[in-house]
C-alpha positions as CSV (number, residue, x, y, z in Angstrom):
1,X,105.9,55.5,101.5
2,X,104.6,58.8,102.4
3,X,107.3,62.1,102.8
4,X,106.8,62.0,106.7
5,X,107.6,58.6,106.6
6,X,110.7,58.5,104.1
7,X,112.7,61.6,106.0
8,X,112.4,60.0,109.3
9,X,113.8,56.9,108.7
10,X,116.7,59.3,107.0
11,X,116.7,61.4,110.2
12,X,116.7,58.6,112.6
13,X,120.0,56.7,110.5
14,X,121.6,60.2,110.6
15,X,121.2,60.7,114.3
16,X,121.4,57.3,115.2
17,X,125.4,57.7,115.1
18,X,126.5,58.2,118.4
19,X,130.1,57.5,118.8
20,X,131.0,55.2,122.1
21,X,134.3,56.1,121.7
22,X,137.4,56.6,119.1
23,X,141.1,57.4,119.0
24,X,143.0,59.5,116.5
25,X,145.4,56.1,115.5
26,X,143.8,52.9,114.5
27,X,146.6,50.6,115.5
28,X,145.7,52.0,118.7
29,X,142.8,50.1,120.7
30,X,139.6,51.7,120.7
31,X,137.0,51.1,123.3
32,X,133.7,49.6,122.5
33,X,130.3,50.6,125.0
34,X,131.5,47.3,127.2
35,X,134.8,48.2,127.7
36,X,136.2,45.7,125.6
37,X,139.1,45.5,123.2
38,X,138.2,44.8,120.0
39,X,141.6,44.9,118.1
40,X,144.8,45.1,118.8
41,X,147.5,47.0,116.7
42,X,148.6,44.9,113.9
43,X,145.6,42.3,114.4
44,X,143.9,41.1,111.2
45,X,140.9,43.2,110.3
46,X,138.0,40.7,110.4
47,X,134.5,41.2,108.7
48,X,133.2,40.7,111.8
49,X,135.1,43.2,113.3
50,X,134.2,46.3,110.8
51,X,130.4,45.4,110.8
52,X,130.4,45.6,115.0
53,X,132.6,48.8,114.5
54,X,129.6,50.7,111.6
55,X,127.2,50.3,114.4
56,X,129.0,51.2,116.9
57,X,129.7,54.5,114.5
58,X,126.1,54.5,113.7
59,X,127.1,54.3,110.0
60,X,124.0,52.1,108.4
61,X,123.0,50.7,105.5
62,X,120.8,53.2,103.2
63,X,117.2,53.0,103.3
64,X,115.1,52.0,100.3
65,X,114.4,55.0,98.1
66,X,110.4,55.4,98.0
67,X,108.8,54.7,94.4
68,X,108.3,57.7,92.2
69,X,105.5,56.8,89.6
70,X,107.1,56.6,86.0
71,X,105.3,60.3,85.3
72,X,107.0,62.0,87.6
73,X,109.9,61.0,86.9
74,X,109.6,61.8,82.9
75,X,108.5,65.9,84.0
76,X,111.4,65.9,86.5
77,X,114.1,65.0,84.3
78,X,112.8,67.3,81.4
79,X,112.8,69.9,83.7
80,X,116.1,69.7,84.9
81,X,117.7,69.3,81.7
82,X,115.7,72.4,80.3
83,X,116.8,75.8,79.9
84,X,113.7,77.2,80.0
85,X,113.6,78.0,83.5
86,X,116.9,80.2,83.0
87,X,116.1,83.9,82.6
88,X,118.0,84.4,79.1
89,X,117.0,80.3,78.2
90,X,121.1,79.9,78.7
91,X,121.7,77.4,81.8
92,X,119.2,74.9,83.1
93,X,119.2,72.8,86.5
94,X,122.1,70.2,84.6
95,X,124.5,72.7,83.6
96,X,126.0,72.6,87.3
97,X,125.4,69.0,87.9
98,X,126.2,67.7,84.9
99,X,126.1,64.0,84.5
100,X,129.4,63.4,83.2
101,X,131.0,65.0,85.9
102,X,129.2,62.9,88.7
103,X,126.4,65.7,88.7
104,X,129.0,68.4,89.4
105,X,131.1,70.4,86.9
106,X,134.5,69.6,87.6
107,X,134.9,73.3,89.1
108,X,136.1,74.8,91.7
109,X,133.0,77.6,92.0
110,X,130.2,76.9,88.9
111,X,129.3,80.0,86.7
112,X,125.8,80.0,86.4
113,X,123.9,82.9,84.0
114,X,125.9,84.3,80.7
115,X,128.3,81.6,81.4
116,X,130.2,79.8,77.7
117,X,130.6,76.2,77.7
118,X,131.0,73.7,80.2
119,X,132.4,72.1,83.3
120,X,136.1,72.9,83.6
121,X,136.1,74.8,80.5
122,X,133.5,76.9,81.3
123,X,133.9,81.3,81.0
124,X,132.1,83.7,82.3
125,X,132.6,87.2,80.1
126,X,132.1,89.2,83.4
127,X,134.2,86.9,85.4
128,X,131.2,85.9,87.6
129,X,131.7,82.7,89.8
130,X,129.0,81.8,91.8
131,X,130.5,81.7,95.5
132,X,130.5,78.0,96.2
133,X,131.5,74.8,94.3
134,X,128.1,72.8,92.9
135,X,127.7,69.8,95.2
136,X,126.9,66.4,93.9
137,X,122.8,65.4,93.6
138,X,123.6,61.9,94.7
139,X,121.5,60.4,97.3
140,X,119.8,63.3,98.4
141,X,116.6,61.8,99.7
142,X,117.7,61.0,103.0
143,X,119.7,64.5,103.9
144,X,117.5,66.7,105.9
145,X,119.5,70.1,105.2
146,X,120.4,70.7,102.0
147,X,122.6,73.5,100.3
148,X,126.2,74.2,101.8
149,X,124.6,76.3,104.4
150,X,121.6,74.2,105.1
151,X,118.8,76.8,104.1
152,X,116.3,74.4,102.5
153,X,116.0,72.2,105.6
154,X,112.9,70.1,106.6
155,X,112.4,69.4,110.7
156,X,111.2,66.1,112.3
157,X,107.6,67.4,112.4
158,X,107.7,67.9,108.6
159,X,108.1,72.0,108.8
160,X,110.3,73.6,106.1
161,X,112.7,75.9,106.4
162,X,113.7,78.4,103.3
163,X,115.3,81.5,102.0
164,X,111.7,81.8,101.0
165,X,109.9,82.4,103.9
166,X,105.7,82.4,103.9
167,X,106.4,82.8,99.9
168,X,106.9,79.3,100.0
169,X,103.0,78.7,101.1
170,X,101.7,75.7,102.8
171,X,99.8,74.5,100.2
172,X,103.0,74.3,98.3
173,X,104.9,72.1,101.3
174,X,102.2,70.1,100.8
175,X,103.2,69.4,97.5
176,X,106.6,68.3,98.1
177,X,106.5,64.5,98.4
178,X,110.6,63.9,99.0
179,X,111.3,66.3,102.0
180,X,114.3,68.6,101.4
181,X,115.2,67.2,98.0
182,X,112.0,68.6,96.6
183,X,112.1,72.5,98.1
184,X,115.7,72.6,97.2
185,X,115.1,73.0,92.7
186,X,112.8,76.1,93.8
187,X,116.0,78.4,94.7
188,X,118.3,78.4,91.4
189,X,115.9,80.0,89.0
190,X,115.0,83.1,91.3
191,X,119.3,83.8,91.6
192,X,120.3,86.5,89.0
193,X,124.2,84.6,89.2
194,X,123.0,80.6,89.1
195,X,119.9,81.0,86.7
196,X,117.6,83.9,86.5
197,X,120.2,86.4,84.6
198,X,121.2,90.7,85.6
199,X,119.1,91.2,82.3
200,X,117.7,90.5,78.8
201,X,114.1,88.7,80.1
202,X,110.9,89.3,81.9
203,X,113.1,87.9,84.9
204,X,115.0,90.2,85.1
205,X,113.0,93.0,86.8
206,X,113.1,91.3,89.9
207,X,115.0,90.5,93.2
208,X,116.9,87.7,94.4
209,X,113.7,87.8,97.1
210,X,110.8,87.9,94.9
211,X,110.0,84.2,94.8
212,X,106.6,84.3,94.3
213,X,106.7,86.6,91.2
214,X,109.5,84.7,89.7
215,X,108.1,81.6,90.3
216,X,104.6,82.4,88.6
217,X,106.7,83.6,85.6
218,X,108.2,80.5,85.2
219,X,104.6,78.6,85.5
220,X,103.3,81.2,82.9
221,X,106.5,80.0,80.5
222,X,105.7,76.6,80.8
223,X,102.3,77.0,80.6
224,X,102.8,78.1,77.0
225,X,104.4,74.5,75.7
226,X,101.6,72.3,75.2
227,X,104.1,69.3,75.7
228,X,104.7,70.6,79.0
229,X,101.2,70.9,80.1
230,X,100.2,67.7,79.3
231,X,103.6,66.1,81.3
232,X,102.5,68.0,84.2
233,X,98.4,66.7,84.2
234,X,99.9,63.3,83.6
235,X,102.5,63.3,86.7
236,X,99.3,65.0,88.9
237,X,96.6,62.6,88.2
238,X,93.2,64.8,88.5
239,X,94.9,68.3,88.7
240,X,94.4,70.7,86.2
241,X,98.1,72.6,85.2
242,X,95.9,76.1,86.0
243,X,95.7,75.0,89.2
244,X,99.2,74.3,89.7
245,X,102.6,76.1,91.3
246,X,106.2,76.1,90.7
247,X,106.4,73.6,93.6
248,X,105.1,70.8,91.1
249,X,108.1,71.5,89.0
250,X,110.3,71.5,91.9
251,X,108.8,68.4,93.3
252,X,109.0,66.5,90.0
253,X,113.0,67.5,89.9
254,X,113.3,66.2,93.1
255,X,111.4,63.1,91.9
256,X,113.2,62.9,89.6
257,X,116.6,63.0,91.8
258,X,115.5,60.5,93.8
259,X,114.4,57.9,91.5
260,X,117.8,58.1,89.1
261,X,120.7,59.7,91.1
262,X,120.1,57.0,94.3
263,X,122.6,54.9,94.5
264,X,123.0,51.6,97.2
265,X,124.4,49.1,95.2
266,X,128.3,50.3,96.7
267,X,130.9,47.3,97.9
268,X,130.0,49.1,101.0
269,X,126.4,48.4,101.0
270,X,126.9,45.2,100.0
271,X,129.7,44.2,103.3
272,X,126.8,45.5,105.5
273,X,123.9,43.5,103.9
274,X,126.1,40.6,104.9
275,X,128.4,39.9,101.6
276,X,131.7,39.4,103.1
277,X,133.8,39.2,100.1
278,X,132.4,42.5,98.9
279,X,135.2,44.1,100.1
280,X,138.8,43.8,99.5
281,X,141.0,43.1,102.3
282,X,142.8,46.6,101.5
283,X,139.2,48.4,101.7
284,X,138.8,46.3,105.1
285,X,141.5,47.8,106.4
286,X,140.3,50.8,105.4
287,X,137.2,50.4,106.7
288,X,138.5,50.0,110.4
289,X,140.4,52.6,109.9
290,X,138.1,55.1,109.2
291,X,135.3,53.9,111.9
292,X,138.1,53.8,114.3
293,X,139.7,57.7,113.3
294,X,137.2,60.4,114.1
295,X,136.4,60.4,110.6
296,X,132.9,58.7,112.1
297,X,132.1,61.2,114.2
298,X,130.7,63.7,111.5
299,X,130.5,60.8,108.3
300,X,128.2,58.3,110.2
301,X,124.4,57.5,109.1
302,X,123.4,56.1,105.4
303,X,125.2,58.9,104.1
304,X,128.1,59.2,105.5
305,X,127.1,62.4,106.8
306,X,126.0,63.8,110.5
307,X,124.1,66.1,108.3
308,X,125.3,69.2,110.7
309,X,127.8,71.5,110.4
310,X,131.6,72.0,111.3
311,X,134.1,74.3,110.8
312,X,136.7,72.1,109.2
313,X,139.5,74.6,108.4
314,X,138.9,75.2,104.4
315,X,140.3,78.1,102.7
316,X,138.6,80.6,101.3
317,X,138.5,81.4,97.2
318,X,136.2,83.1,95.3
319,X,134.1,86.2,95.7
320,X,132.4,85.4,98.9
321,X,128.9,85.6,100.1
322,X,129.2,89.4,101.2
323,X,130.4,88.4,104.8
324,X,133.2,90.3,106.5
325,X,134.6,94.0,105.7
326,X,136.0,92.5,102.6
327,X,132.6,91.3,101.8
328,X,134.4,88.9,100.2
329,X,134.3,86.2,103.4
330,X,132.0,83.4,103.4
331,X,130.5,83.0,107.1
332,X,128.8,79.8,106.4
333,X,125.9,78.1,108.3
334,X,125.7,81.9,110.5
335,X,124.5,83.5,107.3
336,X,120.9,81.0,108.2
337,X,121.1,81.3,111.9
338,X,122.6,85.1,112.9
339,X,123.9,82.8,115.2
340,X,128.1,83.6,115.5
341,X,128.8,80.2,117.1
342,X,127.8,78.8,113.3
343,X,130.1,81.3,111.3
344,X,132.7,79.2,109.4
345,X,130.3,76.4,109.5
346,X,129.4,74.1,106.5
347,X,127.2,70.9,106.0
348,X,129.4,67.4,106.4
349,X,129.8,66.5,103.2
350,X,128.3,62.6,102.3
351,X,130.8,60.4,101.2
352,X,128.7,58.6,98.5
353,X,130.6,58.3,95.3
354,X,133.2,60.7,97.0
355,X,135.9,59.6,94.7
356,X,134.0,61.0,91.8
357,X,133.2,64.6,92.9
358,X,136.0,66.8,93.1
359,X,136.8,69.4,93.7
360,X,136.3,69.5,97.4
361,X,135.2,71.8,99.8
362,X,132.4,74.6,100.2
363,X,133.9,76.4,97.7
364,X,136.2,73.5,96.3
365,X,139.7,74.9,96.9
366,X,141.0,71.6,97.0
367,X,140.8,69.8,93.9
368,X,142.2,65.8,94.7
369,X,140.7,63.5,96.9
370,X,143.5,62.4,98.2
371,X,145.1,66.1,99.5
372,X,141.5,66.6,101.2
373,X,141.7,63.5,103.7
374,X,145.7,65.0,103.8
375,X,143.8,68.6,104.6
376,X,142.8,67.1,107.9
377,X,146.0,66.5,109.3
378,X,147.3,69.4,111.0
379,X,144.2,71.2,109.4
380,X,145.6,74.8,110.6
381,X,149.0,74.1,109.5
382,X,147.7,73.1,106.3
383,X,145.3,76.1,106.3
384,X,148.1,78.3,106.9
385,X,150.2,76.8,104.4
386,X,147.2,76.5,101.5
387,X,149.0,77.0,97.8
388,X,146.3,78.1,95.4
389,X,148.5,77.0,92.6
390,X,146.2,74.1,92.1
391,X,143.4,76.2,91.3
392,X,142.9,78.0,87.6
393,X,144.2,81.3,87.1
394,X,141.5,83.2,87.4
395,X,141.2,82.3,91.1
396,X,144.7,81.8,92.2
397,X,144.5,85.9,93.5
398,X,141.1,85.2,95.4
399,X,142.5,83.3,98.3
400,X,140.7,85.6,101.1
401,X,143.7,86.6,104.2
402,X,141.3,85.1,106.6
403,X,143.0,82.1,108.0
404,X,143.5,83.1,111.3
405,X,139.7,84.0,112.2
406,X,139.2,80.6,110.5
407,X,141.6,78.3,112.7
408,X,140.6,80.6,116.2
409,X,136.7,78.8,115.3
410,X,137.9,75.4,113.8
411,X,136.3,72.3,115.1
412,X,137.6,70.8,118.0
413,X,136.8,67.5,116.7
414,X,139.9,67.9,114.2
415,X,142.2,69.5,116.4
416,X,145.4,67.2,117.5
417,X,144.3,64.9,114.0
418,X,147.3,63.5,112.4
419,X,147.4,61.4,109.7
420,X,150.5,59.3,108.6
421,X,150.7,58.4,104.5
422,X,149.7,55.1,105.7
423,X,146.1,56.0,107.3
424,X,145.7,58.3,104.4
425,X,146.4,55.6,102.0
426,X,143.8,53.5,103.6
427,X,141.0,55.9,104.0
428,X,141.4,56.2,100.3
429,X,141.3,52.4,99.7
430,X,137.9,52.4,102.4
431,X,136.2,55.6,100.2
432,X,136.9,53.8,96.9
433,X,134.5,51.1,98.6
434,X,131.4,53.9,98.5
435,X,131.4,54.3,94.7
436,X,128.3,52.6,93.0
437,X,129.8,50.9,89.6
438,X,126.0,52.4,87.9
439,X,127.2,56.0,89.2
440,X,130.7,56.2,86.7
441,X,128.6,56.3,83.7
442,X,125.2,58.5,83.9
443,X,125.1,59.5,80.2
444,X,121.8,57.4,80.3
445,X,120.0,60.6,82.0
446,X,120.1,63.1,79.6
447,X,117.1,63.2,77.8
448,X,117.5,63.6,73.5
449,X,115.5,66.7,74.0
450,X,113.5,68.5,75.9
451,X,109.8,70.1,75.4
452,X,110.8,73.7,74.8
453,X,113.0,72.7,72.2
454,X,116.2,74.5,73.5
455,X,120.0,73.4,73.1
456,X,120.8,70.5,76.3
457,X,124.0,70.6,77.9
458,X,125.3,67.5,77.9
């Protein structure tokens, strides 16, 4: 299937999810596009019942992943695991999304460059957190905007949107075979904090912004391992490595994320191919209870996410993305737009394998699953009320004093939510329905070694 192809039939799933309507209680009846009643409180949840309510909700089955050839794959996941694309050879791709933490790191913000040991454990000597919590790599194929913030974003006509700009040349889009997923690897190595190091390389001379010189660097390192060469002339039938960019690296990692960290083979996905003793009667429950909440309005499509933006009330932790006069704010989706209407605003989260990918959050100030769904009940109370004593010492002082700019721009789509223990303890039963059994053990990705011959975090 070609790129085009594959991120439309991800867009169209996405936007397909118009809501016909919802109410904040689901013993309450909710109104179907024919005016019907579908349910009345204390009614039996049916099978029947969920799958009319998931396309109603525009939440759909996820498409088939398109076939990365065997090559590909083998570069990409060399490449991830491989430090040589760090400045100082100290952190590759992995260290962040780490396979046994569900391609996170178990953290609340990830420290990239000069960082000691990993996941929870892991120091930084300077005490440098990178701003926002690592996301999860899992299904990534079909999300159109990818980072927090959205800055590596593809549009329906195929155009790709960057931090790069015109450094990131057409004849390298046209090199990226998996849409977003693809661009996305490219942005890592050139930041001093995630990859690229302050100092102690050839890296280190230059700017966040100079892509292009940092990413010829990185072709010139590889270039050197003869291993590496021949990987990369075998995943690009007919093309030499000479002739080649960093955006066949970046394209083989997103190969490579495709073809191993897909996952449809949920309870979930197999209720909506027509199974119905896939899911438990508790998980039904929780399945009408979350298509008939406004959960669906923003966790619709194969993902579970609108793949937009809200302002959903999180605190903030950390040191910020240099917003605000404390520079310490984090304005969100406006830092990509200029546009104020987006400050506050991050990307819907997808729900895939949610129960494995704490903590939660841009900047995962909330650490359980559980006390995130709770977040949304009263979401400026709970805002308000936010106890950092959760969070490990080092970032218990870093909660940032702006919680009333943050509630004055909070979604109205959460305002007046209120959630008993009882819809809370359903949701939960309906998201432990989205975890893949193959996703709980993904030792199998890390490679014994990799071509440059440095350490693997594993």
């Amino acid at each position: 299937m070609r790129r085009s192809s594959w991120v439309a039939i991800g867009m169209a799933a996405v936007l397909g999810g118009a809501l016909a309507g919802c109410s904040d209680r689901p013993t309450e009846m909710a109104a179907v596009p024919n005016g019907n009643r579908i349910r009345q409180g204390g009614d039996t949840v049916t099978p029947r019942l969920v799958r009319q309510l998931a396309r109603e909700r525009g939440v759909t089955a996820y498409p088939r992943p398109p076939h990365v050839r065997p090559a590909l794959v083998r570069l990409g996941r060399e490449l991830a695991f491989d430090k040589i694309l760090s400045g100082n050879h100290d952190v590759s791709c992995m260290t962040c999304h780490l396979p046994r933490y569900a391609t996170g790191d178990g953290r609340s913000l990830s420290i990239g460059s000069g960082g000691v040991g990993l996941g929870p454990n892991r120091t930084q000597p300077d005490g440098v957190d990178i701003p926002r919590n690592a996301p999860p790599l899992f299904n990534l194929g079909a999300m159109r905007h990818l980072f927090w913030d959205g800055r590596v974003e593809v549009d329906g006509h195929g155009h790709f949107t960057t931090p790069a700009g015109a450094q990131l040349t057409k004849d390298m889009t046209k090199v990226l075979e998996f849409g977003p997923v693809s661009a996305q690897p490219m942005f890592p190595p050139t930041s001093a904090a995630e990859m690229r190091g302050t100092s102690g390389s050839e890296l280190s001379k230059y700017t966040d912004d100079d892509a292009t010189q940092i990413w010829a660097a990185l072709m010139k390192r590889l270039g050197k391992i003869p291993k590496y060469r021949r990987m990369f002339e075998e995943a690009y039938p007919g093309k030499r490595f000479d002739q080649m960019n960093f955006a066949y690296a970046s394209n083989a990692i997103g190969g490579f994320i495709v073809s191993e960290m897909t996952f449809r083979d949920t309870p979930w996905d197999r209720f909506l191919a027509g199974d119905d003793r896939a899911l438990s009667q508790r998980q039904l429950d929780g399945a009408e209870t979350f298509l008939t909440l406004k959960c669906s309005i923003c966790h619709n499509g194969p993902n579970l996410s609108d793949d937009e933006f809200h302002n959903v009330a999180v605190a903030q932790i950390g040191p910020g993305k240099g917003n605000g006069a404390s520079l310490r704010d984090d304005f969100g989706r406006m830092n990509v737009t200029g546009d104020p209407a987006d400050q506050y605003r991050f990307r819907t989260s997808p729900l895939r394998n949610v129960e494995l990918t704490g903590p939660y959050g841009h900047d995962g100030s909330t650490l359980s699953l559980r006390d995130f769904i709770d977040h949304y009940s009263n979401s400026d109370e709970k805002l308000m009320d936010y106890n950092p004593a959760q969070l490990i010492p080092p970032l218990r002082n870093t909660v940032l004093d702006n919680k009333s700019q943050v509630i004055a721009e909070r979604d109205t789509i959460i305002v007046g939510v209120v959630l008993t223990p009882e819809i809370e303890d359903r949701l939960m039963d309906y998201m432990s329905a989205l975890t893949d059994p193959a996703a709980r053990n993904l030792s199998r990705l890390t490679p014994r070694k990799v071509p440059s011959g440095l350490p693997i975090d594993r």
